[in-house]
Each structure stands twice: as C-alpha cells, then as structure tokens.
PyMOL Python script that loads the backbone (N, CA, C, O; Angstrom):
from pymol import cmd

cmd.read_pdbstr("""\
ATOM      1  N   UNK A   1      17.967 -20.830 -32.311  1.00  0.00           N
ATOM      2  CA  UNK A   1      16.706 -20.746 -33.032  1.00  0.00           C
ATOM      3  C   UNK A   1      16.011 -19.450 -32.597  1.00  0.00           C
ATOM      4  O   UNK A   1      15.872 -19.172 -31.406  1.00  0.00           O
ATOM      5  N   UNK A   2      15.469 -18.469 -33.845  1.00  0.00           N
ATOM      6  CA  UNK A   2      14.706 -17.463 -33.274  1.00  0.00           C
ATOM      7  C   UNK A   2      13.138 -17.844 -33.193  1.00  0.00           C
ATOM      8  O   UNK A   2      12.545 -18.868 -33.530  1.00  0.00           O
ATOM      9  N   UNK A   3      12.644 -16.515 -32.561  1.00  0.00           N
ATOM     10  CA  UNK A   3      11.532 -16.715 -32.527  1.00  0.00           C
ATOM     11  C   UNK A   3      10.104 -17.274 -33.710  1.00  0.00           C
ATOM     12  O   UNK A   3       9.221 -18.131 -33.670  1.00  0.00           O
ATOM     13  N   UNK A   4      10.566 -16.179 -34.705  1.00  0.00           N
ATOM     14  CA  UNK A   4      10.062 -16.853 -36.269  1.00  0.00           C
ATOM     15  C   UNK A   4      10.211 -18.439 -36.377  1.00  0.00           C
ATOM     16  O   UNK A   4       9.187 -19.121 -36.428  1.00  0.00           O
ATOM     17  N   UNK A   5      11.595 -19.094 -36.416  1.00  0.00           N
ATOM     18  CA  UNK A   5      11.688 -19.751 -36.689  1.00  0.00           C
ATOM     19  C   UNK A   5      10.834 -21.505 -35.668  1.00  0.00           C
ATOM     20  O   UNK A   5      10.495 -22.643 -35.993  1.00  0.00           O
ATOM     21  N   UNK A   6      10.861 -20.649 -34.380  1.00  0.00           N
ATOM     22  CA  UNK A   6       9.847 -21.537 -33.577  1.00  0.00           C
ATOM     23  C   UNK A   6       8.517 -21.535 -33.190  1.00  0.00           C
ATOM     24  O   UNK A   6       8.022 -22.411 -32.481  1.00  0.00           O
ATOM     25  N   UNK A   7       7.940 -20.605 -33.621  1.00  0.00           N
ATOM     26  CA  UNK A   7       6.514 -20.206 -34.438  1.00  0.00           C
ATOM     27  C   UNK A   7       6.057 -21.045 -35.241  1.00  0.00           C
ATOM     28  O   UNK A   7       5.036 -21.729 -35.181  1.00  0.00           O
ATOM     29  N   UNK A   8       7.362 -20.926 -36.495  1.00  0.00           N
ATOM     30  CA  UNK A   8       7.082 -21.543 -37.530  1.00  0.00           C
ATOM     31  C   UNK A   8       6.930 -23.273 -37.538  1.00  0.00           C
ATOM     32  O   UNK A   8       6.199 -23.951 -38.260  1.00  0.00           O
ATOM     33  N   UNK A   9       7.907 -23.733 -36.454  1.00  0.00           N
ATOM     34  CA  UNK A   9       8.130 -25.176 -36.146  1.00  0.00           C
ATOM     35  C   UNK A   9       6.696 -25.339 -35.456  1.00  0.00           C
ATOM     36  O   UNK A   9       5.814 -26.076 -35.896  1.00  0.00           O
ATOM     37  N   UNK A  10       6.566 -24.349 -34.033  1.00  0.00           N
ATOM     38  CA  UNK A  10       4.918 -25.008 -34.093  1.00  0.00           C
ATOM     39  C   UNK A  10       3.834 -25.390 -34.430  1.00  0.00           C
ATOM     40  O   UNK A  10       3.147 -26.395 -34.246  1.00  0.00           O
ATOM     41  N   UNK A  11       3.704 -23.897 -35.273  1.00  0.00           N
ATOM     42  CA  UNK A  11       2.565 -24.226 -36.816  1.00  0.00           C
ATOM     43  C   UNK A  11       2.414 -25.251 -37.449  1.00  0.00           C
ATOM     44  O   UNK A  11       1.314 -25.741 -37.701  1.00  0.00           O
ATOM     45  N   UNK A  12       3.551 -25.732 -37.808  1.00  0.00           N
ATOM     46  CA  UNK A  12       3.983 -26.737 -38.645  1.00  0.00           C
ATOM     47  C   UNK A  12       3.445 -28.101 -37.761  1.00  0.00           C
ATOM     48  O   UNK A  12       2.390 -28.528 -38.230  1.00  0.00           O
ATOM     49  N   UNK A  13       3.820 -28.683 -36.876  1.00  0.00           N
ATOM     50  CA  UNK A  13       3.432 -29.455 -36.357  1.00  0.00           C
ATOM     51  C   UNK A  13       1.916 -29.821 -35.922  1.00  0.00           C
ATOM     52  O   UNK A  13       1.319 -30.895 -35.851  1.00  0.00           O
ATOM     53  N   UNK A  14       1.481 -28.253 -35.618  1.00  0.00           N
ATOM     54  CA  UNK A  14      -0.371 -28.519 -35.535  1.00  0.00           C
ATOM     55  C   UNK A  14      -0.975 -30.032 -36.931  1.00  0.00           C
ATOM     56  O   UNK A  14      -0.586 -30.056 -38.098  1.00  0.00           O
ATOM     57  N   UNK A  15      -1.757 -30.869 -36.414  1.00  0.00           N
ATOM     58  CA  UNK A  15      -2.080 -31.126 -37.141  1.00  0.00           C
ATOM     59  C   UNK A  15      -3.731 -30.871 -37.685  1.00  0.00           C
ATOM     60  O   UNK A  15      -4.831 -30.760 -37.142  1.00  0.00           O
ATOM     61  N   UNK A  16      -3.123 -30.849 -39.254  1.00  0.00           N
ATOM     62  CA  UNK A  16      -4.503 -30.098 -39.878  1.00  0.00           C
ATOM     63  C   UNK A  16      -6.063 -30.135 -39.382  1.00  0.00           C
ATOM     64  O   UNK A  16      -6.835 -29.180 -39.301  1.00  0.00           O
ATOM     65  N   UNK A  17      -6.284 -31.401 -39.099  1.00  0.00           N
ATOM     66  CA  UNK A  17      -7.427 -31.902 -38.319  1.00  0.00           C
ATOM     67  C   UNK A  17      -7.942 -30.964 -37.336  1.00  0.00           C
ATOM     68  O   UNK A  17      -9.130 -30.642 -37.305  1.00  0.00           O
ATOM     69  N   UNK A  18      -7.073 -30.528 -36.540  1.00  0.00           N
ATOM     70  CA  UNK A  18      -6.937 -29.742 -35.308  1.00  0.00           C
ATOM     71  C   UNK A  18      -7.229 -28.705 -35.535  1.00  0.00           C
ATOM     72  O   UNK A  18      -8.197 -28.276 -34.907  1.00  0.00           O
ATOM     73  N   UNK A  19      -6.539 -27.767 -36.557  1.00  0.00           N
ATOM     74  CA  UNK A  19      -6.629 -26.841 -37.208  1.00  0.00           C
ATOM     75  C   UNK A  19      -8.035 -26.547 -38.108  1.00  0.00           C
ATOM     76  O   UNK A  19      -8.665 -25.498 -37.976  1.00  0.00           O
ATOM     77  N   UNK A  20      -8.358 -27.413 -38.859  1.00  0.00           N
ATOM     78  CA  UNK A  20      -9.436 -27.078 -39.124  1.00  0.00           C
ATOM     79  C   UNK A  20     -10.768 -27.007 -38.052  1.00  0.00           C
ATOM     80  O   UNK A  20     -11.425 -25.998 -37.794  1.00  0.00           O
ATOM     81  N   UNK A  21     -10.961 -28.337 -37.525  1.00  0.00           N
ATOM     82  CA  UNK A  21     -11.896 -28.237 -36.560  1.00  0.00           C
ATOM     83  C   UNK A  21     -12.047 -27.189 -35.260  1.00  0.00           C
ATOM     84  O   UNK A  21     -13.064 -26.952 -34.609  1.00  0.00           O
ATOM     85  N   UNK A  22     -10.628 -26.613 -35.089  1.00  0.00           N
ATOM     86  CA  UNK A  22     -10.565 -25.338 -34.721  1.00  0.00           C
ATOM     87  C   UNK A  22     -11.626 -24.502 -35.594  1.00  0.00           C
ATOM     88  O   UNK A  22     -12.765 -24.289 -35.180  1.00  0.00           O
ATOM     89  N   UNK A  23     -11.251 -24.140 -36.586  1.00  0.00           N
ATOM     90  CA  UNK A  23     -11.765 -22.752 -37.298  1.00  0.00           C
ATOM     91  C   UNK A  23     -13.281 -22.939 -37.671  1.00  0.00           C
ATOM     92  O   UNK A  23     -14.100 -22.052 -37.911  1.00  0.00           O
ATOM     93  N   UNK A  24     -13.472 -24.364 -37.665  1.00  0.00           N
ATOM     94  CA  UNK A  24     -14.879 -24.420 -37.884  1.00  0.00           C
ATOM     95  C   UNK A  24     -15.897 -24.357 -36.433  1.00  0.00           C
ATOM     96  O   UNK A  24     -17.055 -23.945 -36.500  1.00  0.00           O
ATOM     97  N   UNK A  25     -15.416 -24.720 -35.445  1.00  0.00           N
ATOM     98  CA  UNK A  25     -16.025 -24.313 -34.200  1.00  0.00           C
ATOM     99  C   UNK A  25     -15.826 -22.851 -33.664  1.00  0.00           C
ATOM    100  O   UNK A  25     -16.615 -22.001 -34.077  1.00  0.00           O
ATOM    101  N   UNK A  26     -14.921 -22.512 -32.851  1.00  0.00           N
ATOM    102  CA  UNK A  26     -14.761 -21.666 -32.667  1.00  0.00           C
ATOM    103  C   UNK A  26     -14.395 -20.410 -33.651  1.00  0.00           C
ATOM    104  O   UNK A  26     -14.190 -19.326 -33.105  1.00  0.00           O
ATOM    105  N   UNK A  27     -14.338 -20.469 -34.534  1.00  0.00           N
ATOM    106  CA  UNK A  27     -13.624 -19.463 -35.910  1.00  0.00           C
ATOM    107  C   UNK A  27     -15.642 -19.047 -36.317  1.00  0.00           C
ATOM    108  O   UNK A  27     -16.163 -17.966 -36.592  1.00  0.00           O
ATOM    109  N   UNK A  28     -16.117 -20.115 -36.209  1.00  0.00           N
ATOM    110  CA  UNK A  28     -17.530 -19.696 -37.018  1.00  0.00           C
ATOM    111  C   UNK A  28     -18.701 -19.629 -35.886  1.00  0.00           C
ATOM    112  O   UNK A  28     -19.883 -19.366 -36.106  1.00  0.00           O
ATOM    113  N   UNK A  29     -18.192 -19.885 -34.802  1.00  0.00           N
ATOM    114  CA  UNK A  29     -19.556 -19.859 -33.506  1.00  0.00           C
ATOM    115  C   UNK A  29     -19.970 -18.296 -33.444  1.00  0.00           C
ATOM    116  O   UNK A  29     -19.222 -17.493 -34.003  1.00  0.00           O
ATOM    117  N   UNK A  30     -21.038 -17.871 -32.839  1.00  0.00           N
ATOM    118  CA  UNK A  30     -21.804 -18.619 -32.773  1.00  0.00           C
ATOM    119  C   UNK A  30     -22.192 -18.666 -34.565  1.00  0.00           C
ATOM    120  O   UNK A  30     -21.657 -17.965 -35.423  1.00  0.00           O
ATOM    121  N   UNK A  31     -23.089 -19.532 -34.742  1.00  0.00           N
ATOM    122  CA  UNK A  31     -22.914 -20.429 -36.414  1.00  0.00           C
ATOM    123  C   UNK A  31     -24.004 -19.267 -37.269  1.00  0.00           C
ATOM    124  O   UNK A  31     -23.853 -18.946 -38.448  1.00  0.00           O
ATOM    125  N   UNK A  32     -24.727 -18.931 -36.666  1.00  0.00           N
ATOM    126  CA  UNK A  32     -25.964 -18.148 -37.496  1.00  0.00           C
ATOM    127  C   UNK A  32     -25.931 -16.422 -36.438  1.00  0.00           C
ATOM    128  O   UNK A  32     -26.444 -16.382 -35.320  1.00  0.00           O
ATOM    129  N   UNK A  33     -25.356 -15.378 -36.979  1.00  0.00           N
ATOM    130  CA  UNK A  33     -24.708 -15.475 -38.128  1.00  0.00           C
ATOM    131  C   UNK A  33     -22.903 -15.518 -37.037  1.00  0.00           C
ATOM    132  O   UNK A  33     -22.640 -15.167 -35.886  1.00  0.00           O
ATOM    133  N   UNK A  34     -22.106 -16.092 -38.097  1.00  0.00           N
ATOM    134  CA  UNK A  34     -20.997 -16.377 -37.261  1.00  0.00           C
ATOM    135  C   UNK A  34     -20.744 -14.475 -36.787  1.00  0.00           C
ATOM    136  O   UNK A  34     -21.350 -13.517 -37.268  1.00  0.00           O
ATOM    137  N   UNK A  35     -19.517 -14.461 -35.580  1.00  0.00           N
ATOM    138  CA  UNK A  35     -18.888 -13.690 -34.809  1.00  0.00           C
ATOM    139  C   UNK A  35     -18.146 -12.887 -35.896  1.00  0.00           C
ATOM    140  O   UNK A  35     -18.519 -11.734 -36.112  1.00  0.00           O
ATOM    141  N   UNK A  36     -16.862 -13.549 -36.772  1.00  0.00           N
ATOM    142  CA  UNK A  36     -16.277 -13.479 -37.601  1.00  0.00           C
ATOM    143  C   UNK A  36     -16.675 -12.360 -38.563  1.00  0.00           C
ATOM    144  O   UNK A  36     -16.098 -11.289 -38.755  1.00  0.00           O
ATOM    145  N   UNK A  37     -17.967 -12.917 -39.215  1.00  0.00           N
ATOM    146  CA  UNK A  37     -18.298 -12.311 -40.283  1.00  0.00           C
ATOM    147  C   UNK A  37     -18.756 -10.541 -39.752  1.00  0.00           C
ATOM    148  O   UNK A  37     -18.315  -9.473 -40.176  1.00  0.00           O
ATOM    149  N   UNK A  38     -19.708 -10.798 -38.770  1.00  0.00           N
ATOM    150  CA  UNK A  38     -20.294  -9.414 -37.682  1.00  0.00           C
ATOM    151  C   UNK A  38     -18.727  -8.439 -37.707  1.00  0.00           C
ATOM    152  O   UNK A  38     -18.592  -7.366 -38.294  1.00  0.00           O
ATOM    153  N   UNK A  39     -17.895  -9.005 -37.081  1.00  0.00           N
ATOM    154  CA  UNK A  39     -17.054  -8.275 -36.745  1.00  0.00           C
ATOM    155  C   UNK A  39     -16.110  -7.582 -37.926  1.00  0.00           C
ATOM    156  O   UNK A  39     -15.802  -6.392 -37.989  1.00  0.00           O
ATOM    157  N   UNK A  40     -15.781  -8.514 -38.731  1.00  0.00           N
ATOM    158  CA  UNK A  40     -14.596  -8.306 -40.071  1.00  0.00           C
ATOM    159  C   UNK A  40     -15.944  -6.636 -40.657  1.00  0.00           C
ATOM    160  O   UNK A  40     -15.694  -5.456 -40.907  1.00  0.00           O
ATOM    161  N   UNK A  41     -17.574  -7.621 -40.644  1.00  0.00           N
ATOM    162  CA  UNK A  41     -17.841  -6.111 -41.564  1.00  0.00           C
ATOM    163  C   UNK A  41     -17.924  -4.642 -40.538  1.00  0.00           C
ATOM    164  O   UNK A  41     -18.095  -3.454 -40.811  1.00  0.00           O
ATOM    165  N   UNK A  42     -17.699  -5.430 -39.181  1.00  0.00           N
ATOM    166  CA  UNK A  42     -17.981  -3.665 -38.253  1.00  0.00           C
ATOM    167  C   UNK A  42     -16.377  -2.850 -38.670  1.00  0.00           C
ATOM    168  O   UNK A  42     -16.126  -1.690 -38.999  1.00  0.00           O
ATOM    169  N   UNK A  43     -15.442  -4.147 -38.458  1.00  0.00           N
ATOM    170  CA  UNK A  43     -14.256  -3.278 -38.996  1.00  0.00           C
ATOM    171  C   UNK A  43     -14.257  -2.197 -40.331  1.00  0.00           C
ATOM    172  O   UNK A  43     -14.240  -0.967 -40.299  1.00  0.00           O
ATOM    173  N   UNK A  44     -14.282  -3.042 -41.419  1.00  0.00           N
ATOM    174  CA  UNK A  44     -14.389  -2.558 -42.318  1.00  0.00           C
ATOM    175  C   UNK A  44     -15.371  -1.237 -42.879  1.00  0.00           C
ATOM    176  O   UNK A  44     -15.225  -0.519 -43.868  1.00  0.00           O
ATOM    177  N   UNK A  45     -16.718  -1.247 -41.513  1.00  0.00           N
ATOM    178  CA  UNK A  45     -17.588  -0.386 -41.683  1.00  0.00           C
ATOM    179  C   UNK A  45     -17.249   1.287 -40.566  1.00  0.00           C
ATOM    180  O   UNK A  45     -17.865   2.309 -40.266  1.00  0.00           O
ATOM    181  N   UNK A  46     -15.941   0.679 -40.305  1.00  0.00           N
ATOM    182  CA  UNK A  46     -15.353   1.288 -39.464  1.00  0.00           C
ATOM    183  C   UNK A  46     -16.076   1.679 -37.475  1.00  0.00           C
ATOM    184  O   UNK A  46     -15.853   2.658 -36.763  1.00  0.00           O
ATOM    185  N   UNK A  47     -16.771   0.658 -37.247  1.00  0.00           N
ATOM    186  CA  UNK A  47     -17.772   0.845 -36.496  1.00  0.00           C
ATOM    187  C   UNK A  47     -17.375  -0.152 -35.189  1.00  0.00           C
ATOM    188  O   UNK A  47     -18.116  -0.358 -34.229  1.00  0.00           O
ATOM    189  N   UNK A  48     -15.779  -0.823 -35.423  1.00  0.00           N
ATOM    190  CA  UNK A  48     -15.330  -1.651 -34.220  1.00  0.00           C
ATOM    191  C   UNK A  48     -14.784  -0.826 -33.414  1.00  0.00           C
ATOM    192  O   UNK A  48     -13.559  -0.697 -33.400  1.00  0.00           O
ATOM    193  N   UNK A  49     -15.574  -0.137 -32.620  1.00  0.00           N
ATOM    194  CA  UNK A  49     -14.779   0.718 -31.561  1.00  0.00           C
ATOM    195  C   UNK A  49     -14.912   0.103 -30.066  1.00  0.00           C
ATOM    196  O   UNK A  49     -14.022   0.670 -29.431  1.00  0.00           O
ATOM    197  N   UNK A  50     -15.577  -0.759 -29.225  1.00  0.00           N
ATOM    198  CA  UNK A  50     -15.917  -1.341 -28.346  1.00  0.00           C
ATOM    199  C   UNK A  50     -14.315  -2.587 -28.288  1.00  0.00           C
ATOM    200  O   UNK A  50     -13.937  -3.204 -29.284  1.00  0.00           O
ATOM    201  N   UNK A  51     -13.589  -2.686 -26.813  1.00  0.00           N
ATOM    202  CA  UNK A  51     -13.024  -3.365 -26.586  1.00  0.00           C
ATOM    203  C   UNK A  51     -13.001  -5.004 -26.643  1.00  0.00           C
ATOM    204  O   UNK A  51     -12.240  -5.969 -26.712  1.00  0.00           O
ATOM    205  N   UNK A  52     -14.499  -4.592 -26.560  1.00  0.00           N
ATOM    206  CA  UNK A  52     -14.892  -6.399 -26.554  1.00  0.00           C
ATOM    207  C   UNK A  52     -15.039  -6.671 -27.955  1.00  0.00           C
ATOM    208  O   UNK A  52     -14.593  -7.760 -28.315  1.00  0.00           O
ATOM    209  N   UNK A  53     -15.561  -5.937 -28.831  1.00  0.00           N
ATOM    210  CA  UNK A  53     -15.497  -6.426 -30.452  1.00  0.00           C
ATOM    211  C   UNK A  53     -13.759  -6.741 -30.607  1.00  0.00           C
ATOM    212  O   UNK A  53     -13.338  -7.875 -30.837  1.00  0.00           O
ATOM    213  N   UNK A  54     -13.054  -5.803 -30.475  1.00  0.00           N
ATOM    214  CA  UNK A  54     -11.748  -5.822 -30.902  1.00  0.00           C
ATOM    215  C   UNK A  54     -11.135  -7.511 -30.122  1.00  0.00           C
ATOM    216  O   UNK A  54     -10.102  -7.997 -30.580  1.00  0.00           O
ATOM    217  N   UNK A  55     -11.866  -8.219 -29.006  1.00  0.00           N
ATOM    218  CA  UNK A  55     -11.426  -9.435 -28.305  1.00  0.00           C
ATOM    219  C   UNK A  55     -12.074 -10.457 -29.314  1.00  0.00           C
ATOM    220  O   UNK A  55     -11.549 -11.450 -29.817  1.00  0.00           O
ATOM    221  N   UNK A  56     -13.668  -9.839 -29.526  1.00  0.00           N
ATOM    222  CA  UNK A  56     -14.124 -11.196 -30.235  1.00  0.00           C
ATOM    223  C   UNK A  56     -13.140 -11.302 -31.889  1.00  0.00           C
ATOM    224  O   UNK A  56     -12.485 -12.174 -32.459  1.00  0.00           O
ATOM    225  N   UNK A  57     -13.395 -10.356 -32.069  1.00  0.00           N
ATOM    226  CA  UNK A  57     -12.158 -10.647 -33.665  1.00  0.00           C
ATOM    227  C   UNK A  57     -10.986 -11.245 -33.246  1.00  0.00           C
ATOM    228  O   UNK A  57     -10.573 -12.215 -33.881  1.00  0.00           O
ATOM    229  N   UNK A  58     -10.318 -10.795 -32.194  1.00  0.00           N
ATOM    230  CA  UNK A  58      -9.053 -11.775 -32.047  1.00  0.00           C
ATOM    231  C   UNK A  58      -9.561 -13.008 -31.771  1.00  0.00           C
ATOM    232  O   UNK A  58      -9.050 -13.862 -32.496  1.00  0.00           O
ATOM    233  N   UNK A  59     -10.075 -13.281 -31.283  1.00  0.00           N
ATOM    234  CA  UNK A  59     -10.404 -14.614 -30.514  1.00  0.00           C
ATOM    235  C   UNK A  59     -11.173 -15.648 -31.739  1.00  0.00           C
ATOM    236  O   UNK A  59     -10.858 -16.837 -31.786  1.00  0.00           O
ATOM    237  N   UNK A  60     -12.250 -15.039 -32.756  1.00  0.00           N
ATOM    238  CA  UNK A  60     -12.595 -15.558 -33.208  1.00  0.00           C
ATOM    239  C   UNK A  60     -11.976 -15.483 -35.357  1.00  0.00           C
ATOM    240  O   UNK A  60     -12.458 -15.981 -36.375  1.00  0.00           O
ATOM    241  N   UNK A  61     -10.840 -14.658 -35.106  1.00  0.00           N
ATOM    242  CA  UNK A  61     -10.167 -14.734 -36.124  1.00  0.00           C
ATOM    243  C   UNK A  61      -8.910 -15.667 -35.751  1.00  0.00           C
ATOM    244  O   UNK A  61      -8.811 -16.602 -36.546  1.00  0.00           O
ATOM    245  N   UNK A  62      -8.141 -15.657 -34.969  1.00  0.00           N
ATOM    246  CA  UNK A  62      -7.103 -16.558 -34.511  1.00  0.00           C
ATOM    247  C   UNK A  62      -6.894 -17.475 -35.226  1.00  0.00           C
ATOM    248  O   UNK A  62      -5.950 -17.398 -36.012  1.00  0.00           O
ATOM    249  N   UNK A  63      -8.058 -19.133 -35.159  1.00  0.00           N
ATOM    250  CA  UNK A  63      -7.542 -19.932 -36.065  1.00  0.00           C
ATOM    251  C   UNK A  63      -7.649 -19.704 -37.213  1.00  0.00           C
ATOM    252  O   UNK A  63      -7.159 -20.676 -37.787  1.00  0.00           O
ATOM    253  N   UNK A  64      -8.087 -18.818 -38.112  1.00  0.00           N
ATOM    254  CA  UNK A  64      -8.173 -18.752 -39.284  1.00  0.00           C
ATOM    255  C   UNK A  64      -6.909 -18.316 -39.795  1.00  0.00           C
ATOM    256  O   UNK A  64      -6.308 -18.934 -40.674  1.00  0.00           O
ATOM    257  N   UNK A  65      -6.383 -16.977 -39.116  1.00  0.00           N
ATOM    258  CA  UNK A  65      -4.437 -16.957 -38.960  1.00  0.00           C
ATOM    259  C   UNK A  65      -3.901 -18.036 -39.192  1.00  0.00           C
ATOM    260  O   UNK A  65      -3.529 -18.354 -40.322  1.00  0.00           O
ATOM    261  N   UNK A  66      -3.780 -18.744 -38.195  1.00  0.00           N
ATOM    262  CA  UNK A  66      -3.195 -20.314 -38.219  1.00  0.00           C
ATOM    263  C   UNK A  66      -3.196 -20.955 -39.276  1.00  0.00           C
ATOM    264  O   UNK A  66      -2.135 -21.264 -39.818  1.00  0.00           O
ATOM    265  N   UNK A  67      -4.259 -21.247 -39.727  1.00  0.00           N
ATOM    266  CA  UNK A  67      -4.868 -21.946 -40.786  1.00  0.00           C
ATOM    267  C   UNK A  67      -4.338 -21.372 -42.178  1.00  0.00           C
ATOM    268  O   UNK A  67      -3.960 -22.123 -43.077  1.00  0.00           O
ATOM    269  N   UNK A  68      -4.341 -19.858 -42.294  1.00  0.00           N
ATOM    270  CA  UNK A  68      -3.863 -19.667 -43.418  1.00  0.00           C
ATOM    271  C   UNK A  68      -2.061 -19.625 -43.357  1.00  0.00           C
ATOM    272  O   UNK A  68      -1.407 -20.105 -44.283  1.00  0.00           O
ATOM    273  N   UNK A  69      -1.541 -19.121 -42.399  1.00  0.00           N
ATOM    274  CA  UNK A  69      -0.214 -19.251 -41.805  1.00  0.00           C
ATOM    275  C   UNK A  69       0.350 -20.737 -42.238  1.00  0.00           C
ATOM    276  O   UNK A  69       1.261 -20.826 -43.062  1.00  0.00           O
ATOM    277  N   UNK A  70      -0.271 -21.946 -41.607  1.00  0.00           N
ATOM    278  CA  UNK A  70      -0.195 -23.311 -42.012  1.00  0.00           C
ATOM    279  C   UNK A  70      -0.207 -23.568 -42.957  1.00  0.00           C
ATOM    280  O   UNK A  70       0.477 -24.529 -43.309  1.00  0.00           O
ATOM    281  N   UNK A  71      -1.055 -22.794 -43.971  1.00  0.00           N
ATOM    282  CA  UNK A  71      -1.008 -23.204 -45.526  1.00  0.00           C
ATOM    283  C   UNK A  71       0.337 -23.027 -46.430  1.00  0.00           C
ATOM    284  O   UNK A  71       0.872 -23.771 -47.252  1.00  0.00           O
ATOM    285  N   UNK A  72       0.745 -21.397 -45.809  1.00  0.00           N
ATOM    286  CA  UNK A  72       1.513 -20.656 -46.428  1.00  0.00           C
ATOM    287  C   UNK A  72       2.866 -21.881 -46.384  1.00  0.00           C
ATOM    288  O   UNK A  72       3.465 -22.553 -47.223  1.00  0.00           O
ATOM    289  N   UNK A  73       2.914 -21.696 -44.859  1.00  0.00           N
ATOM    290  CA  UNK A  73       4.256 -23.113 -44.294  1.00  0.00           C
ATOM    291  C   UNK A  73       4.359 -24.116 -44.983  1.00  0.00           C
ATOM    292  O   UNK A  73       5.489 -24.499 -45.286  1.00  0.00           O
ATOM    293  N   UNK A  74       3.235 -24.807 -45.416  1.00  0.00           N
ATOM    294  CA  UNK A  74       3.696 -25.932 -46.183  1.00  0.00           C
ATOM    295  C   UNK A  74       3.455 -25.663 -47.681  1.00  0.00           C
ATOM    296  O   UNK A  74       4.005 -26.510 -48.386  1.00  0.00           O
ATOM    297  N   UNK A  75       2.836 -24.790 -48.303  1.00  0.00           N
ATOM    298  CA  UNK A  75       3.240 -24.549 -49.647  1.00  0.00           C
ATOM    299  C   UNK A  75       4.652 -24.251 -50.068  1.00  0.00           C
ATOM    300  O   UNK A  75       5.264 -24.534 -51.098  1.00  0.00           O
ATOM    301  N   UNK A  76       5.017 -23.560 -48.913  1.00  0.00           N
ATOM    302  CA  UNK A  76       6.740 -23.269 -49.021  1.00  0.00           C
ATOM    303  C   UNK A  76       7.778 -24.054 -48.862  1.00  0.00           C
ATOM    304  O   UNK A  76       8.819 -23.914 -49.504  1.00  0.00           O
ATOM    305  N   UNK A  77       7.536 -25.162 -47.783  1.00  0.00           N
ATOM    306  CA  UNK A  77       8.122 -26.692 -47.822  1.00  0.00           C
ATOM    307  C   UNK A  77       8.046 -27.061 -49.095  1.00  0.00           C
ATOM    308  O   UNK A  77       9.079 -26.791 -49.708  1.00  0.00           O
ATOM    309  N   UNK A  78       7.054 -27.679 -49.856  1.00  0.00           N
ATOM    310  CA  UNK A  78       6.868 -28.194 -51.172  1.00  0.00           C
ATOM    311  C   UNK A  78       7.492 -27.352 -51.876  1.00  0.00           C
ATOM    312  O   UNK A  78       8.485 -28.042 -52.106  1.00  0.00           O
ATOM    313  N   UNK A  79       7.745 -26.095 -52.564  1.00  0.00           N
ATOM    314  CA  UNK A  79       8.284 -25.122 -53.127  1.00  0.00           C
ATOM    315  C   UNK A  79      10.042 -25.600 -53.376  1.00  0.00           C
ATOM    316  O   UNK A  79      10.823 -24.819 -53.919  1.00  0.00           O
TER     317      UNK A  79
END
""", "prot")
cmd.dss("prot")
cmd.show_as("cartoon", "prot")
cmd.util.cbc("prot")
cmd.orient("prot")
C-alpha cells in the first residue's frame, strides 16, 4: 500500500461528525471575525508575509482540506 492510498483509507474512515465539528470549531475560531477568512484575504491581498499568519492558515485551514478531500473520497466511491 502507498502512501496516497493510506491517506486516502484514513480520510475515509474519519467520521463526518468529527470532521465537521472539526471545521466548525477550530476551522472558524476565533468566530467573529473567523482566522480563516483574515488570512485566505491577507493571502490573496498578497500581505501574508509573517510566519505566524502562514501557521494560522495551516492550522486553521486544515480541516477544511479534510473535509473537502472527504467529500471528493466518497463522491468517487459512489461514482
């Protein structure tokens, strides 16, 4: 088994519950205004130059990866 392929088995197994309540806590903290949103527009505004922005986007984009990753996984099962 490669690596993809046991990625993919983990993903798969998260259950959704988990996954979501992931992305809604930590994916959207702090809640007003979320981390997420601050950061995606400093990127885009080209203005994420600080190490710690570049941590909070990982950290607070992560489950949303997952989450859409998870989607992809099982739309493709059904497929």
């Amino acid at each position: 088994m490669n690596a993809v392929e046991s990625i993919t088995r983990y993903i798969s197994d998260l259950p959704w519950s988990m996954v979501i309540l992931v992305c809604l806590t930590l994916g959207l903290a702090p809640f007003s205004p979320p981390h997420i949103w601050e950061k995606l527009q400093m990127l885009f505004a080209g203005t994420l130059t600080k190490p710690l922005d570049w941590f909070d986007l990982l950290l607070h984009g992560a489950p949303w990866i997952v989450l859409i990753l998870k989607a992809v996984i099982s739309a493709a099962k059904i497929s």
